[in-house]
C-alpha positions in Angstrom: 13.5 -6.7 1.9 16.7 -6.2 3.8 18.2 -9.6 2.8 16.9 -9.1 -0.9 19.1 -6.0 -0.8 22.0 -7.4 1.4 22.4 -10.3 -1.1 22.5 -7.8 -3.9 25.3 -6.4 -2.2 27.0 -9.2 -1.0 27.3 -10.5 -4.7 28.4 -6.3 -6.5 31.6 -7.9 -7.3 32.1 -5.7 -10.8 28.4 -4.8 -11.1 28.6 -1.5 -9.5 29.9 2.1 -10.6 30.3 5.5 -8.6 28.4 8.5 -9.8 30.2 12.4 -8.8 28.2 15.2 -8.1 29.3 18.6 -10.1 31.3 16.8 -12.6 31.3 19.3 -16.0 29.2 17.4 -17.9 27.0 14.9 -15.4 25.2 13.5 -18.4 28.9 12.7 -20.0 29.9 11.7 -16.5 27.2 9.1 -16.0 27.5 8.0 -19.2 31.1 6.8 -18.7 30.1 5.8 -15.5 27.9 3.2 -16.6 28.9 1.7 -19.6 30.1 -1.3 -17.8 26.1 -1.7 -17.5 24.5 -4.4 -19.5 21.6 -3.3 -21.4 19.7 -6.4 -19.8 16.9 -6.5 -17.6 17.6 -6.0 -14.3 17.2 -4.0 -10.9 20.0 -1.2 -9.7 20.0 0.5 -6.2 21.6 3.7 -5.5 23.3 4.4 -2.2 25.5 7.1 -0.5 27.2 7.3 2.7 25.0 7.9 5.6 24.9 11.3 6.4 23.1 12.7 9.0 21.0 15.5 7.0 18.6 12.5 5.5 16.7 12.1 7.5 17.1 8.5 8.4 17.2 8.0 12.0 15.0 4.7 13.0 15.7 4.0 9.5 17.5 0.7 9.7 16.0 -0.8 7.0 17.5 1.8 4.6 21.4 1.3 5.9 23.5 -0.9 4.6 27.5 -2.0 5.5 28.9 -1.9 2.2 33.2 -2.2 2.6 33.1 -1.1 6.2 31.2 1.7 5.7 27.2 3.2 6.4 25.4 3.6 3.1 22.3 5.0 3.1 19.8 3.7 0.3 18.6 6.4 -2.0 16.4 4.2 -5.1 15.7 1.3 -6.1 14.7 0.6 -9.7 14.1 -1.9 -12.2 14.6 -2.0 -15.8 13.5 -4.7 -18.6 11.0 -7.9 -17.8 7.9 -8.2 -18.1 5.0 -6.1 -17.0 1.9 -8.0 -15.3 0.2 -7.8 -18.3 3.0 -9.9 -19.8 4.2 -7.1 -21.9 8.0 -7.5 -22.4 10.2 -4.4 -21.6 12.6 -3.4 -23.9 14.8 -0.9 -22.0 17.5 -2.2 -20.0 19.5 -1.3 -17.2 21.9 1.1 -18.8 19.2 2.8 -21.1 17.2 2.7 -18.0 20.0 4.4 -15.6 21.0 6.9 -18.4 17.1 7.7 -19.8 15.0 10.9 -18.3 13.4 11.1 -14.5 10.1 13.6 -13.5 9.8 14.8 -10.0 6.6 17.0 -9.3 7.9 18.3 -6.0 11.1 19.9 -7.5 9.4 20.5 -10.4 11.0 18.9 -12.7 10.4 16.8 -16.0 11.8 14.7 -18.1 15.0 15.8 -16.4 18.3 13.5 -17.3 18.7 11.5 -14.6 22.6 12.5 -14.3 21.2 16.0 -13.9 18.5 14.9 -11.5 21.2 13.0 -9.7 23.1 16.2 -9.5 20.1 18.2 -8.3 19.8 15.5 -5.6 23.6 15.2 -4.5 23.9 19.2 -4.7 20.8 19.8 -2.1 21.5 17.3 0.5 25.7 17.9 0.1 25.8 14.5 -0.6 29.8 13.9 -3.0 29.4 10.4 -4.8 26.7 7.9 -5.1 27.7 4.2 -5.5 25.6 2.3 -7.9 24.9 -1.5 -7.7 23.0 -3.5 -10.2 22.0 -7.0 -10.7 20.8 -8.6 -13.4 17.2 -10.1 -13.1 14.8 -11.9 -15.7 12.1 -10.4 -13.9 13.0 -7.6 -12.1 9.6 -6.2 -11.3 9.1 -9.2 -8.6 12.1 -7.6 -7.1 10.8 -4.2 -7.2 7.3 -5.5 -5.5 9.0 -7.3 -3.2 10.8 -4.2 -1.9 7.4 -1.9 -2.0 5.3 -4.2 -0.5 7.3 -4.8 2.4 7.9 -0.5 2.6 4.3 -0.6 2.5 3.3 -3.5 4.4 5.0 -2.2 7.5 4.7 1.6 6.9 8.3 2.4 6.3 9.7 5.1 5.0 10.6 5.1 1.4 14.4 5.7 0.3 14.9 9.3 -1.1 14.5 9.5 -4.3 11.7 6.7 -4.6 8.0 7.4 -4.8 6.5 5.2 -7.4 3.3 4.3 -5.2 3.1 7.5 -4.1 2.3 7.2 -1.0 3.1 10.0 2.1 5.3 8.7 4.5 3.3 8.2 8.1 6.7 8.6 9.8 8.0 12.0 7.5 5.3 14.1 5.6 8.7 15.8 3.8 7.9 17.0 0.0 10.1 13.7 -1.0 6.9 11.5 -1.2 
């Protein structure tokens, strides 16, 4: 999992965009943001500085060295392919980042995810979220790859993911 992401990282050259919390209009803002995103299938991860009010200690295997700096990851998703039933997936990666996001524990559905960013980035004090994506035939292998080994070992899911829906043995916070 870690190399998966490091190599995604490694390789950002002009596939990445920041995202700013509070901006007027977030949904605007993310928008512009992201319209150097392809609408191709893919896989995007969402990180922010490491801070110290996420919970992540013995969390190495969601911090990242990104530019010299500590980056905490916050998602990972996936956007176009194919499902397992060989269905093909239409949306891609910037209809994907820019579409709507649910989250039972805040409440919240079919939210825009610019305002569910900002809902995010406004309760953990977190300023700007960097944004890398890669493009990926079939970027739910990517997306497995990444849950599997979360869930193979136990660890504690980034943030903002909860797709399985599992409760984190190591934090039974209201994020899973």
């Amino acid at each position: 999992m870690k190399s998966t992401i490091e190599t995604i990282i490694e390789n950002k050259s002009n596939n990445h965009f920041n995202f700013y919390r509070n901006k007027r209009n977030p949904i605007d803002h993310l928008k512009e943001q992201s319209a150097i995103v392809p609408n191709e299938s893919g896989i995007y991860l969402v990180f922010t500085e490491k801070k110290s009010n996420l919970s992540t200690d013995n969390c190495n295997h969601l911090i990242y060295e990104i530019e010299n700096n500590l980056y905490e990851l916050l998602y990972f998703g996936k956007a176009g392919g194919t499902t397992q039933n060989g269905k093909k997936i239409i949306q891609g990666l910037n209809g994907r980042i820019n579409n709507v996001v649910s989250d039972k524990h805040r409440n919240l559905k079919d939210e825009n995810r610019a305002n569910y960013w900002n809902i995010i980035m406004n309760e953990f004090n977190i300023n700007e979220l960097l944004i890398i994506y890669k493009l990926h035939n079939n970027p739910i292998e990517v997306e497995n790859s990444i849950y599997d080994f979360l869930d193979k070992y136990n660890l504690k899911y980034p943030l903002i993911n909860k797709k399985r829906g599992r409760l984190n043995s190591t934090d039974k916070s209201i994020y899973f």
